[in-house]
NUMIKE-142969 format. One record per residue (C-alpha): residue number from 1; residue in three letters; x, y, z. Coordinates in pm, 1 decimal. Layout:
# NUMIKE-142969
<pt seq="NUM" type="ALA" east="X" north="Y" up="Z"/>
...
//
This chain:
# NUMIKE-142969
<pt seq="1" type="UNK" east="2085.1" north="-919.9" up="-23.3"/>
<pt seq="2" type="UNK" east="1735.0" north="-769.3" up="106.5"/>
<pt seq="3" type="UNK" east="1532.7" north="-974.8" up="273.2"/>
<pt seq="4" type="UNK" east="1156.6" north="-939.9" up="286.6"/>
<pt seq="5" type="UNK" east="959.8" north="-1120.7" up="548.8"/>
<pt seq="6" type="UNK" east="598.2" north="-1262.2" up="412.0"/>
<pt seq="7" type="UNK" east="315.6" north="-1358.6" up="597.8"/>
<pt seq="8" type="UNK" east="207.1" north="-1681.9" up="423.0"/>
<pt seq="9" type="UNK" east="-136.3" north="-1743.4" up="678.8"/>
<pt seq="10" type="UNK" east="-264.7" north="-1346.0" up="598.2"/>
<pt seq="11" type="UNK" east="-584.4" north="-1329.4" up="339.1"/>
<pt seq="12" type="UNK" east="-861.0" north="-1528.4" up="223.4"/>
<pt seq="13" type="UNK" east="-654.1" north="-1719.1" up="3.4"/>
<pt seq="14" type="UNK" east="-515.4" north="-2071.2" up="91.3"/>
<pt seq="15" type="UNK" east="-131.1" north="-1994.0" up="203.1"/>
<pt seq="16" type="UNK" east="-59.6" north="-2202.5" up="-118.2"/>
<pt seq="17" type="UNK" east="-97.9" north="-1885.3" up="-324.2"/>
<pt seq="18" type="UNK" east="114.2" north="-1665.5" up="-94.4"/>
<pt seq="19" type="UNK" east="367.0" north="-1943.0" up="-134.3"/>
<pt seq="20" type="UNK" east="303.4" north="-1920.6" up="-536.9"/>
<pt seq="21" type="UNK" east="454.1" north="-1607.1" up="-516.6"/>
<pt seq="22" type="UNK" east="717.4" north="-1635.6" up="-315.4"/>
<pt seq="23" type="UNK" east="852.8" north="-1878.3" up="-541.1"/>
<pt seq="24" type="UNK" east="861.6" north="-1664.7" up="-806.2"/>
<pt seq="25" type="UNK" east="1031.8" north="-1429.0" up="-642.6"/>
<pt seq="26" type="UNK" east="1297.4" north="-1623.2" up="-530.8"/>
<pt seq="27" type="UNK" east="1333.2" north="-1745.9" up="-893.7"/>
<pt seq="28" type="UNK" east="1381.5" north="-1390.6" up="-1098.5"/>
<pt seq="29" type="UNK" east="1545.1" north="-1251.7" up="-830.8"/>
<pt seq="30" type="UNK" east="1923.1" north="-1402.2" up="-706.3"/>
<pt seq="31" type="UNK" east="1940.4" north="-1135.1" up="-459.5"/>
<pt seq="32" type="UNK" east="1618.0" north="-1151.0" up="-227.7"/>
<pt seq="33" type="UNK" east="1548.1" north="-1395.2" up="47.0"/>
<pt seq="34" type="UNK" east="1241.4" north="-1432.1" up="178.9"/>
<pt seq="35" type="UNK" east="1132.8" north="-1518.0" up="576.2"/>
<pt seq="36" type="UNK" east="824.7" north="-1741.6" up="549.0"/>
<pt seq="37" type="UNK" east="634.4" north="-1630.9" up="919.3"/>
<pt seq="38" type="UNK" east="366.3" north="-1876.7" up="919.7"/>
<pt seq="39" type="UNK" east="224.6" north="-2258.6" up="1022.3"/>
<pt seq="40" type="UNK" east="553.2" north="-2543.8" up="1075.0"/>
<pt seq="41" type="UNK" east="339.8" north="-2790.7" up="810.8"/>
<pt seq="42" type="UNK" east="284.0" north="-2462.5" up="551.4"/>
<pt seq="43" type="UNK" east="641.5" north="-2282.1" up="583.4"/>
<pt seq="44" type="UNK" east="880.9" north="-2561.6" up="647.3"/>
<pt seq="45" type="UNK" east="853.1" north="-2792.5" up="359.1"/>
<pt seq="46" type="UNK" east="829.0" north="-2470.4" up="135.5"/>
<pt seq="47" type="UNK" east="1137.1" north="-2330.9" up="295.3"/>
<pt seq="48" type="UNK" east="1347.9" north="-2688.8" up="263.4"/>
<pt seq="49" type="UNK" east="1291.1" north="-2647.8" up="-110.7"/>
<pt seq="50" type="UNK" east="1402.5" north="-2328.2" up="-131.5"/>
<pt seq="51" type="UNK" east="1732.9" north="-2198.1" up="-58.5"/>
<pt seq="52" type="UNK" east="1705.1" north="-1829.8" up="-10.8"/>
<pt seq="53" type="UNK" east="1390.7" north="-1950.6" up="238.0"/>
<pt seq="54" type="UNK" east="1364.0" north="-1941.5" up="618.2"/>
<pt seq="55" type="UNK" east="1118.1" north="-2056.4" up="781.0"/>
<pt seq="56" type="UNK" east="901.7" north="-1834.1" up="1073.8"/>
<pt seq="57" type="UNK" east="745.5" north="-2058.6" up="1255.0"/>
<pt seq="58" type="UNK" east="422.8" north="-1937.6" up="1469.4"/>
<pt seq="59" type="UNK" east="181.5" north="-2085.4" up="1577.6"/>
<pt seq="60" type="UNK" east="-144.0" north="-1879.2" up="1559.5"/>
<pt seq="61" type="UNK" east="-315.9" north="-1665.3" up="1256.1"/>
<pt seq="62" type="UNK" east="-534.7" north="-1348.1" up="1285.6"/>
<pt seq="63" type="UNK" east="-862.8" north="-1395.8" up="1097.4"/>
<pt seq="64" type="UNK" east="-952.8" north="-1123.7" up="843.7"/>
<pt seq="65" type="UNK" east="-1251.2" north="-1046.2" up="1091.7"/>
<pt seq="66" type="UNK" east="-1148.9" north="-1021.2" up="1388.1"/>
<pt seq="67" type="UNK" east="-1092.5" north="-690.9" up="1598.9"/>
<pt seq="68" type="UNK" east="-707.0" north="-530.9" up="1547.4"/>
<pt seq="69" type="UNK" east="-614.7" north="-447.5" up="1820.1"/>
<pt seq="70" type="UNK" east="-763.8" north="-702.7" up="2029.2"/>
<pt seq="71" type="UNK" east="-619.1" north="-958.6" up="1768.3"/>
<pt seq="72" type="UNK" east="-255.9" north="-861.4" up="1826.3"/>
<pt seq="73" type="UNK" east="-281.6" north="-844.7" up="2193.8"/>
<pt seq="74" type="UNK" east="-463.9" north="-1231.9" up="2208.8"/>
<pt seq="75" type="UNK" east="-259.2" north="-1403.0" up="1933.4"/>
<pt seq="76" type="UNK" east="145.7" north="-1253.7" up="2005.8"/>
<pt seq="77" type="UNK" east="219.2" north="-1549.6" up="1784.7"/>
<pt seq="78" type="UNK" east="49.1" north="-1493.2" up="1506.8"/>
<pt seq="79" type="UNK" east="238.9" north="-1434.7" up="1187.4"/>
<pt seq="80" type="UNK" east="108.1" north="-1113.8" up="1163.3"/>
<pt seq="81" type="UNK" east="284.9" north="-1012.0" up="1493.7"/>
<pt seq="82" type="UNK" east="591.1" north="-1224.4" up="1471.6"/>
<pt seq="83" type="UNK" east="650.3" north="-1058.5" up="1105.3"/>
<pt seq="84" type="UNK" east="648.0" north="-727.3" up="1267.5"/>
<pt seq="85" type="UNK" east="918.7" north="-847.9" up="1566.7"/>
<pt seq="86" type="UNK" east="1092.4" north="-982.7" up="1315.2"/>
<pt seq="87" type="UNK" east="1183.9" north="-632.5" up="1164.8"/>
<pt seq="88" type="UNK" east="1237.0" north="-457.5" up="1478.1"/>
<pt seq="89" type="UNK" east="1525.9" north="-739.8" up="1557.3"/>
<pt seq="90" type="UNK" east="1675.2" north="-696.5" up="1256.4"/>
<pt seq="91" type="UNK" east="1592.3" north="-1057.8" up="1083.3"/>
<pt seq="92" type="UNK" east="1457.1" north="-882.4" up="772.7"/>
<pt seq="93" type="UNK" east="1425.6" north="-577.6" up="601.8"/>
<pt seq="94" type="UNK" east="1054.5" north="-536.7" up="473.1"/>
<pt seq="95" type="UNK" east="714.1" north="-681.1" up="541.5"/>
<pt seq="96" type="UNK" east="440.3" north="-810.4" up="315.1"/>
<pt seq="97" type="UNK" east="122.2" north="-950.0" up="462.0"/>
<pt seq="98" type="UNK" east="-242.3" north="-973.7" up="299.7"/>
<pt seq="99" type="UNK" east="-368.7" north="-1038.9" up="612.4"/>
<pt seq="100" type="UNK" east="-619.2" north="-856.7" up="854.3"/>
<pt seq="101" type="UNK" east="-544.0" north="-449.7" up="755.0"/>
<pt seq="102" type="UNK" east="-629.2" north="-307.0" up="1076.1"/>
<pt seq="103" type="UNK" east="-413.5" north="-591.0" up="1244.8"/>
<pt seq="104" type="UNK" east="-89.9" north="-511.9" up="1029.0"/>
<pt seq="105" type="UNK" east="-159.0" north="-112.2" up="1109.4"/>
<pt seq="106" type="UNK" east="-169.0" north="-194.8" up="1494.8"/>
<pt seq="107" type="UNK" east="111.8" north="-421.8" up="1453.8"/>
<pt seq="108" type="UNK" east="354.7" north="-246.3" up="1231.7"/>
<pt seq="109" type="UNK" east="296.5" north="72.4" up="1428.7"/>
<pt seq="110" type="UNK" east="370.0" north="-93.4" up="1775.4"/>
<pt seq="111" type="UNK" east="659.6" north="-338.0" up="1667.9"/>
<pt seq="112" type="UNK" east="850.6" north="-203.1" up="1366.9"/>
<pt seq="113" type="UNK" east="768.1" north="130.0" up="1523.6"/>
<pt seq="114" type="UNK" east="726.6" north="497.9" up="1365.2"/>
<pt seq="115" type="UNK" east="1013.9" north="701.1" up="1219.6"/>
<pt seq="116" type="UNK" east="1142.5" north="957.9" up="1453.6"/>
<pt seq="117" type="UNK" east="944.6" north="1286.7" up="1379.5"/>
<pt seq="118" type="UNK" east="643.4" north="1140.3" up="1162.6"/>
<pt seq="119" type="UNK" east="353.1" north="1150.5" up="1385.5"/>
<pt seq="120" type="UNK" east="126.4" north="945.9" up="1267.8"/>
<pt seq="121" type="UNK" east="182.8" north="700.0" up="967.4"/>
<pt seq="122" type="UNK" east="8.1" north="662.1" up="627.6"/>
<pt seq="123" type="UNK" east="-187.6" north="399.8" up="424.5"/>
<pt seq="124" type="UNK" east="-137.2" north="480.9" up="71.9"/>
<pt seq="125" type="UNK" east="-205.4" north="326.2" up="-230.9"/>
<pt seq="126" type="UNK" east="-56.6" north="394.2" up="-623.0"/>
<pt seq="127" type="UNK" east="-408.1" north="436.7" up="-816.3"/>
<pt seq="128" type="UNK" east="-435.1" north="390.7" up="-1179.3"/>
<pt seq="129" type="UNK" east="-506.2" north="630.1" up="-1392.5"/>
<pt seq="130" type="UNK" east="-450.8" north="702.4" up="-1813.0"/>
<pt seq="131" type="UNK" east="-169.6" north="606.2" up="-1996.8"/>
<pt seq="132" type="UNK" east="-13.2" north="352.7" up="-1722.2"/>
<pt seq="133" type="UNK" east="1.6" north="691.0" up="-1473.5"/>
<pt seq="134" type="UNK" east="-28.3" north="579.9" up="-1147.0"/>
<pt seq="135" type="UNK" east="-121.5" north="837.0" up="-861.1"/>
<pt seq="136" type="UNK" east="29.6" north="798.7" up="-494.1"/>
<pt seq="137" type="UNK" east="-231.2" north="850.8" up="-259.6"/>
<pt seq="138" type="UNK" east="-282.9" north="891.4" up="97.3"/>
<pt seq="139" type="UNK" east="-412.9" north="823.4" up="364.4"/>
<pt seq="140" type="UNK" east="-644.2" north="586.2" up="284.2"/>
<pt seq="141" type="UNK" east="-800.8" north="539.4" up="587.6"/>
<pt seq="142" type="UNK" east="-514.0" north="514.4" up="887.6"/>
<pt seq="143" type="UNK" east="-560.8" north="832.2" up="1039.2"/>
<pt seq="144" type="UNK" east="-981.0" north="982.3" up="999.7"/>
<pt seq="145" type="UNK" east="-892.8" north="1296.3" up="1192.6"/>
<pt seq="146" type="UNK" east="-552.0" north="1459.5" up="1124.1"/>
<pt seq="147" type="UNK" east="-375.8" north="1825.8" up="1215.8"/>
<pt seq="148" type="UNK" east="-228.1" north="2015.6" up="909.4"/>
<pt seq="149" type="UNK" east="117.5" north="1927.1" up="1022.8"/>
<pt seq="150" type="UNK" east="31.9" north="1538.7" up="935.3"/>
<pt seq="151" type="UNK" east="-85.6" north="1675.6" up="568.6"/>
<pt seq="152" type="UNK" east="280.4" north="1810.2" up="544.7"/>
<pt seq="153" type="UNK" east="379.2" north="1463.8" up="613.9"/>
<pt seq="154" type="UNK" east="177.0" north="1256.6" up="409.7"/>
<pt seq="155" type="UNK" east="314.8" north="1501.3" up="123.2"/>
<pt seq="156" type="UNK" east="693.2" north="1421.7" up="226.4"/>
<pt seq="157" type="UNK" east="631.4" north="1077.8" up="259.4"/>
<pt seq="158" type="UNK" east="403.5" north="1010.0" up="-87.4"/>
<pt seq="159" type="UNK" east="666.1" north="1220.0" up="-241.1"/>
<pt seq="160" type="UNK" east="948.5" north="1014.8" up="-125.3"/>
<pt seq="161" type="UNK" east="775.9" north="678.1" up="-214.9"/>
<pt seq="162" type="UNK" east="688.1" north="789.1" up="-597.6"/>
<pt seq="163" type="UNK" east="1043.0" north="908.4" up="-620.8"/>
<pt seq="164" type="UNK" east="1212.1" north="588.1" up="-476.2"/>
<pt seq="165" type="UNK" east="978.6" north="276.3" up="-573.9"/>
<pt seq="166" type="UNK" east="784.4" north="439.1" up="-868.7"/>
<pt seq="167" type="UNK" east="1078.4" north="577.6" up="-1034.0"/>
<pt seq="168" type="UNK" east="889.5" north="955.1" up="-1087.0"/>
<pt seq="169" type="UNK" east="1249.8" north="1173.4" up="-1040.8"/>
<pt seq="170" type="UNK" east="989.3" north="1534.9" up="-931.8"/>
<pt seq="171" type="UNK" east="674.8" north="1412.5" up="-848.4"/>
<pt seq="172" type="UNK" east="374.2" north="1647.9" up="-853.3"/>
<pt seq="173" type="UNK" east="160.0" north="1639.9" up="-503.2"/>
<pt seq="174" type="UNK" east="-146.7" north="1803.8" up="-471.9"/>
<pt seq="175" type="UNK" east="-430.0" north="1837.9" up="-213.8"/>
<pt seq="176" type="UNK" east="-817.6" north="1647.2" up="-194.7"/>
<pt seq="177" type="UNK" east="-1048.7" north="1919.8" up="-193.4"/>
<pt seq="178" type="UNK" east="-1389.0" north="2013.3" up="-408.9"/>
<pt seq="179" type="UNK" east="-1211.8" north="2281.2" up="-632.6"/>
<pt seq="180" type="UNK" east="-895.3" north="2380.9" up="-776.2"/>
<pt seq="181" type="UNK" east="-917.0" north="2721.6" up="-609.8"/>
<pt seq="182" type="UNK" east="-676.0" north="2794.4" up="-325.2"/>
<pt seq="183" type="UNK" east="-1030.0" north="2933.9" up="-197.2"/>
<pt seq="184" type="UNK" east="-1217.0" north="2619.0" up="-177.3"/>
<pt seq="185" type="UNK" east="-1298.7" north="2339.5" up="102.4"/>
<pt seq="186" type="UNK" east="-1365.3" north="2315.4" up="383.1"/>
<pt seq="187" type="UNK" east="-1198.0" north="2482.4" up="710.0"/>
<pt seq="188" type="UNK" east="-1012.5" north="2226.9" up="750.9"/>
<pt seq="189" type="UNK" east="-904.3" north="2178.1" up="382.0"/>
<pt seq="190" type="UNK" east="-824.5" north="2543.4" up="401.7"/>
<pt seq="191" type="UNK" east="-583.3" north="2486.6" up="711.2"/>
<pt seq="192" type="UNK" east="-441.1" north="2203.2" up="519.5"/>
<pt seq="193" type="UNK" east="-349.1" north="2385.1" up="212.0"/>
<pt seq="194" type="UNK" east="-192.5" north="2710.8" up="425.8"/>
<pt seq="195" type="UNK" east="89.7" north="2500.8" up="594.6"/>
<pt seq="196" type="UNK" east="167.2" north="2264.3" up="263.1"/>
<pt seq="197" type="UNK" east="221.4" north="2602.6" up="93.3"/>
<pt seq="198" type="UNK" east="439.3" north="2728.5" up="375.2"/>
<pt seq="199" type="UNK" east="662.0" north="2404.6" up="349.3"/>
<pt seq="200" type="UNK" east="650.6" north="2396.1" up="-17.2"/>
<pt seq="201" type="UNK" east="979.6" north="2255.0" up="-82.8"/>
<pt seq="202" type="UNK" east="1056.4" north="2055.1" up="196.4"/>
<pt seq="203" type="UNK" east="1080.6" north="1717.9" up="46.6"/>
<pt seq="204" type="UNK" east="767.2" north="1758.5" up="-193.3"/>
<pt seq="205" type="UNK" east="633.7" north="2012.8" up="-456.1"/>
<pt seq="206" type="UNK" east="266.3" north="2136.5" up="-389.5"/>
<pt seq="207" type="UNK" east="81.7" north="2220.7" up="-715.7"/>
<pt seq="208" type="UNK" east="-235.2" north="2344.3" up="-488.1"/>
<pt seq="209" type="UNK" east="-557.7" north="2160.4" up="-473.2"/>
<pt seq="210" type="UNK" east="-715.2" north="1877.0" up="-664.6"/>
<pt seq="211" type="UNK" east="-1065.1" north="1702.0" up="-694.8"/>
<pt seq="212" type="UNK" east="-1195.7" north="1381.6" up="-705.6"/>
<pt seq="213" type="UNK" east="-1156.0" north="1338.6" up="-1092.6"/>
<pt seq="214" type="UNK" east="-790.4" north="1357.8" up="-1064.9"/>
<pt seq="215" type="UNK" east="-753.3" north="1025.1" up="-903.5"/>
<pt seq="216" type="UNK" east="-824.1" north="847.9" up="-1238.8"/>
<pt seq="217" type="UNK" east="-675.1" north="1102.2" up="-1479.2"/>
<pt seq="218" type="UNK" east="-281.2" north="1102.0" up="-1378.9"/>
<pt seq="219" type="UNK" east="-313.8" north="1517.0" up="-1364.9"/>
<pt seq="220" type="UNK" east="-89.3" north="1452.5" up="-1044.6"/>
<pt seq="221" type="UNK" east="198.1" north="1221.2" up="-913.9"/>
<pt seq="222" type="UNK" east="118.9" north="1241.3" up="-544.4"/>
<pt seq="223" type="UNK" east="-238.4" north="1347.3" up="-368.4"/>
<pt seq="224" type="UNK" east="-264.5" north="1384.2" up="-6.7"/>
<pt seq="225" type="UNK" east="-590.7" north="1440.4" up="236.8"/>
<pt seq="226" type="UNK" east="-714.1" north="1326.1" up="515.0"/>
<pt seq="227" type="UNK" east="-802.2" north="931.3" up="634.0"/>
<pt seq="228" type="UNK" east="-1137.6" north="1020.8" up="619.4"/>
<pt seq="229" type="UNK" east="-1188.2" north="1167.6" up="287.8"/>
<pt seq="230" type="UNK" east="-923.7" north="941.3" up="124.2"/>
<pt seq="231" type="UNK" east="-1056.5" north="646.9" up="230.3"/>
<pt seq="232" type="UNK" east="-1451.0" north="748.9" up="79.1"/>
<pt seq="233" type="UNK" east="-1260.2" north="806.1" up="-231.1"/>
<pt seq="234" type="UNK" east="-1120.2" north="496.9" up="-265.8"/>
<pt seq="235" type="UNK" east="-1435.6" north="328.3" up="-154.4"/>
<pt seq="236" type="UNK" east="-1623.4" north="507.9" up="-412.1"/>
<pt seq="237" type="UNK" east="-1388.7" north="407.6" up="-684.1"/>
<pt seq="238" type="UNK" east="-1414.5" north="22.7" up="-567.4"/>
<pt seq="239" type="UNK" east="-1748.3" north="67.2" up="-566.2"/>
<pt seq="240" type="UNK" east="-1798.9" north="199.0" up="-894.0"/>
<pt seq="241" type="UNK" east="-1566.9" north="-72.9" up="-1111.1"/>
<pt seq="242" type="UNK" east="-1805.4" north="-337.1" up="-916.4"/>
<pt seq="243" type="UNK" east="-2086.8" north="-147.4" up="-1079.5"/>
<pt seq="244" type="UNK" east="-1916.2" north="-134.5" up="-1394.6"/>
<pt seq="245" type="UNK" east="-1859.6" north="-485.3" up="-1391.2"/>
<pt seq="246" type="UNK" east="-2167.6" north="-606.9" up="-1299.9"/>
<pt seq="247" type="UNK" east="-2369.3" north="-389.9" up="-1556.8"/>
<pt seq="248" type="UNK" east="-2136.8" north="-515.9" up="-1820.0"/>
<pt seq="249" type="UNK" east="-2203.8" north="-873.3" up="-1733.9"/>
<pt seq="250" type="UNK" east="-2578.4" north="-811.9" up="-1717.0"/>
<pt seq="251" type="UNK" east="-2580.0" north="-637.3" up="-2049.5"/>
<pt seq="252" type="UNK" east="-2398.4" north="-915.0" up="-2202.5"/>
<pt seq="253" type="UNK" east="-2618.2" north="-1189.2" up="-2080.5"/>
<pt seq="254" type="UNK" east="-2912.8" north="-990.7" up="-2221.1"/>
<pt seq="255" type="UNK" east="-2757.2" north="-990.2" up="-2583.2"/>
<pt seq="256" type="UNK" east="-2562.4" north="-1157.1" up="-2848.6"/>
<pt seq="257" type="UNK" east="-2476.1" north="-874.3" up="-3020.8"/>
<pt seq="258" type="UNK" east="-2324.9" north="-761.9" up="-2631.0"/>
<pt seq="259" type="UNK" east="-2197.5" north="-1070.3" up="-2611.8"/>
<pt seq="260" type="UNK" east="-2032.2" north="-1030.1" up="-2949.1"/>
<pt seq="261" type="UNK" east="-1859.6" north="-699.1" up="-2836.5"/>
<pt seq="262" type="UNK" east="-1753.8" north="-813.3" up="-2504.1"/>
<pt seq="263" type="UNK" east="-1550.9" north="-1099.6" up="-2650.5"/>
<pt seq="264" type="UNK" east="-1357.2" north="-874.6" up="-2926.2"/>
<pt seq="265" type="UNK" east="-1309.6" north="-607.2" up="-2601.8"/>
<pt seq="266" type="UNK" east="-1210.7" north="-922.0" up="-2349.9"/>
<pt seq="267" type="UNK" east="-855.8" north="-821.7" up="-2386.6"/>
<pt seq="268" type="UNK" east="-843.5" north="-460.1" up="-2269.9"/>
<pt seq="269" type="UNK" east="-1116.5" north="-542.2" up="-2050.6"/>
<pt seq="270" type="UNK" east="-902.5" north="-750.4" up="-1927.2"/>
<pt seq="271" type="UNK" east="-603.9" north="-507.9" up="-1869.4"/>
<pt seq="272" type="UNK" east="-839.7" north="-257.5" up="-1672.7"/>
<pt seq="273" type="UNK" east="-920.9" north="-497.7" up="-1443.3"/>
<pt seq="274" type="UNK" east="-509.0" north="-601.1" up="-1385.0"/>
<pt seq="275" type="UNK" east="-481.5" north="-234.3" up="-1304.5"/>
<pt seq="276" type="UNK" east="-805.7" north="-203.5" up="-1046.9"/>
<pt seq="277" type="UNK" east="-654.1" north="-513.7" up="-895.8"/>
<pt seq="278" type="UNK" east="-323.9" north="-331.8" up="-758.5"/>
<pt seq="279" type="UNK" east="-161.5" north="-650.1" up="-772.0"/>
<pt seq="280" type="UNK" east="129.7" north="-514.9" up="-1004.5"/>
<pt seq="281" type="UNK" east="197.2" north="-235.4" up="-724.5"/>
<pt seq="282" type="UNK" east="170.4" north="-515.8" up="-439.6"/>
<pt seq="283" type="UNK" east="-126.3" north="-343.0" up="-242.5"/>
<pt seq="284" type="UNK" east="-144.1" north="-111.8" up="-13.3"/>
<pt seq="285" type="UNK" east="169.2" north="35.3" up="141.5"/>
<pt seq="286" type="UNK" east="189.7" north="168.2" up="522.5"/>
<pt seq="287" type="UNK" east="468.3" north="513.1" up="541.1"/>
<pt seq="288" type="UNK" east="596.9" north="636.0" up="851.0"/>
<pt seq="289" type="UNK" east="733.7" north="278.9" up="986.4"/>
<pt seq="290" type="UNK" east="1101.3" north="188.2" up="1050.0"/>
<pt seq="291" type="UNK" east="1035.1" north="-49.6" up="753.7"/>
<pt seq="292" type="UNK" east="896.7" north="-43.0" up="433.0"/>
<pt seq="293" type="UNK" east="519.7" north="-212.9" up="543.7"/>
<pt seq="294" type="UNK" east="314.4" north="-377.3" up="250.3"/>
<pt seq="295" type="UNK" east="-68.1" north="-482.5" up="281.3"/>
<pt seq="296" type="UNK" east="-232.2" north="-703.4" up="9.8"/>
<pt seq="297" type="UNK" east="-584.3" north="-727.1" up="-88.7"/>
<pt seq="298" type="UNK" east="-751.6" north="-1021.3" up="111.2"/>
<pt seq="299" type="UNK" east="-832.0" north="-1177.0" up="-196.8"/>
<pt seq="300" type="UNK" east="-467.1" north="-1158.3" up="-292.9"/>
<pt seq="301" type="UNK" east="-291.0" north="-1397.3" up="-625.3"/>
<pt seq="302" type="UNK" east="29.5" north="-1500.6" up="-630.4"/>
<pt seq="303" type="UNK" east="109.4" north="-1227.1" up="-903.2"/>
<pt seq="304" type="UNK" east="3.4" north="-936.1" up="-601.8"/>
<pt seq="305" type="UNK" east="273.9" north="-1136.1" up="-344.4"/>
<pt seq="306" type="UNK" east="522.5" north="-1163.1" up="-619.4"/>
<pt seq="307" type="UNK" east="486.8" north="-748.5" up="-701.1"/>
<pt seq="308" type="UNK" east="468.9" north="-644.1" up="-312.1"/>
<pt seq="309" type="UNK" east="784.3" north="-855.9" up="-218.2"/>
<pt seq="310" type="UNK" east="940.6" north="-661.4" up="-525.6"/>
<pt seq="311" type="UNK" east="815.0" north="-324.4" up="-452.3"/>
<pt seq="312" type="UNK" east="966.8" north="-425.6" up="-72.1"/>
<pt seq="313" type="UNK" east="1296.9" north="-468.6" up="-216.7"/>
<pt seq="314" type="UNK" east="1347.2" north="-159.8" up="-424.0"/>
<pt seq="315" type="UNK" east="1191.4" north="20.7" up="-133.4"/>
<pt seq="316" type="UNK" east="1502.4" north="-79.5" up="98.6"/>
<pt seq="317" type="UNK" east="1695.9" north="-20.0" up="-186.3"/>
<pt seq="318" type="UNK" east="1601.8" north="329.1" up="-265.7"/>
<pt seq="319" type="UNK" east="1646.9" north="409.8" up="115.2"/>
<pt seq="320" type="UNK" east="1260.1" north="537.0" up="140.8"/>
<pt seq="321" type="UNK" east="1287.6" north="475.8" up="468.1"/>
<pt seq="322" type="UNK" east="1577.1" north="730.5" up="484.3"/>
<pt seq="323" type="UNK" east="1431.4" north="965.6" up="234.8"/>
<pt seq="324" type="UNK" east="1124.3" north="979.6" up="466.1"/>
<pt seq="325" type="UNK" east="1322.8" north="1029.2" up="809.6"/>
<pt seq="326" type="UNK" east="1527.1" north="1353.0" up="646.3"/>
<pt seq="327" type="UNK" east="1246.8" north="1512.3" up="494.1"/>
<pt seq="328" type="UNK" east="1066.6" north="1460.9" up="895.9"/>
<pt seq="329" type="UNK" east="1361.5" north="1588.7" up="1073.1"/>
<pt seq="330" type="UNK" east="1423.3" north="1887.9" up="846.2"/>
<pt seq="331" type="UNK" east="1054.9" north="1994.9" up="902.4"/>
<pt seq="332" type="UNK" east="1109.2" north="1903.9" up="1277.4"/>
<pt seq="333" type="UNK" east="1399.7" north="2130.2" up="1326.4"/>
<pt seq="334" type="UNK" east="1217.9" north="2450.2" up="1180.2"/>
//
């Protein structure tokens, strides 16, 4: 039985949708509990309904806008906090919160802790691309300056995720840069490519460097660069299906004919935006913790809880945690 622990206060959403999902989890699935970390009058009626329910009872919530790490420090009983404890003593297995990001980084990486060897951990996301491909990618945005041993890292641990919770059994991993070249980037970039090559192998296989296009096109199963530049990619590519979105809406309202169109293309309009959502991959996913650590979107449905508390469970299950750790030591021990 894995159990996943859920913060039901996290997002901008009324805890009523977290709690959505959660029951539909418990439904399809005999063999997950869930621990419900959150308010006595939200968790505890929920939880004497359900059987495979416990309730987490705290007594404080971190606000999507207030300061991380000041947030954790202020509010120690605040779901997002108490979730974390709640792994490191053993009461569950997983975490799922679409709470304050910064808070569940600072408190995942204090309480459940980092995986002996991995030096810093990841934020990584599965981005869609053609023909239901879906690319691991990270960091998104924990880690703005990193060595070229963390690079080596991110590879192992993308690698490890897209083979254990994505099903891919040799995933492809290649590296962020502005050319295909071995030649091309930055300094930086360049140090970055010269030590994935040397560890080519260890727990991931380099293809060499990507661009920016291959986030969207599937050319790759697992692309790795620094928090900095990962994160202005996947700002740019929020940015530009809100631009998308709006121009279709304001061509529509200018035409019938528009209008016409966009109701026979509603349906795989429709399925584009399901994918931009990320709530069939459950969010955002922090590697490097003891645990597997899931972040929804703020604006999170019950469909995004349902799919992170499932991606949590066949992440314990696949031993991603594990698969992480022996891909870390072996590179430690060199």
């Amino acid at each position: 039985m894995i159990r996943v622990c859920v913060d039901a206060m996290g997002g901008d959403e009324p805890p009523e949708v977290v709690l959505e999902g959660i029951a539909k989890a418990l439904k399809d699935h005999a063999d997950v509990e869930v621990l419900v970390a959150g308010d006595a009058s939200v968790v505890e009626p929920f939880c004497a309904k359900h059987e495979r329910a416990k309730a987490l009872v705290t007594t404080e919530a971190i606000g999507m806008d207030e300061h991380p790490a000041d947030a954790i420090r202020a509010k120690r009983d605040s779901s997002i906090v108490r979730g974390c404890e709640a792994i490191r003593a053993g009461e569950a297995d997983a975490f799922f919160s679409a709470g304050n990001t910064g808070a569940v980084l600072a408190a995942a990486t204090l309480k459940v802790g980092r995986i002996h060897g991995v030096t810093r951990p990841a934020l990584m996301t599965p981005i869609p691309g053609l023909d239901g491909h879906r690319t691991v990618t990270l960091d998104l945005g924990a880690n703005a300056d990193c060595k070229p041993e963390m690079l080596v890292q991110f590879a192992q641990m993308g690698s490890a995720f897209a083979h254990t919770v994505m099903g891919v059994e040799h995933p492809r991993c290649a590296l962020m840069s502005n050319g295909t070249e071995a030649t091309k980037g930055s300094a930086q970039v360049l140090e970055f490519h010269a030590l994935l090559e040397e560890h080519n192998g260890e727990g991931y296989d380099f293809a060499g460097n990507c661009e920016g296009v291959d986030l969207l096109l599937g050319n790759y199963d697992v692309i790795v660069a620094d928090g900095f530049t990962g994160n202005v990619a996947l700002k740019t590519l929020e940015g530009t299906a809100k631009y998308m979105v709006k121009r279709i809406k304001a061509a529509v309202a200018k035409s019938p004919r528009a209008a016409l169109g966009a109701l026979l293309l509603k349906p795989a309009l429709g399925e584009v935006a399901r994918d931009l959502s990320g709530d069939e991959t459950g969010g955002a996913v922090l590697l490097g913790c003891k645990a597997p650590v899931f972040i929804g979107h703020g604006a999170t449905s019950a469909n995004a809880v349902y799919h992170g508390i499932l991606a949590a469970k066949r992440a314990v299950e696949g031993g991603l945690v594990e698969r992480i750790a022996n891909s870390c030591a072996a590179q430690e021990q060199e």
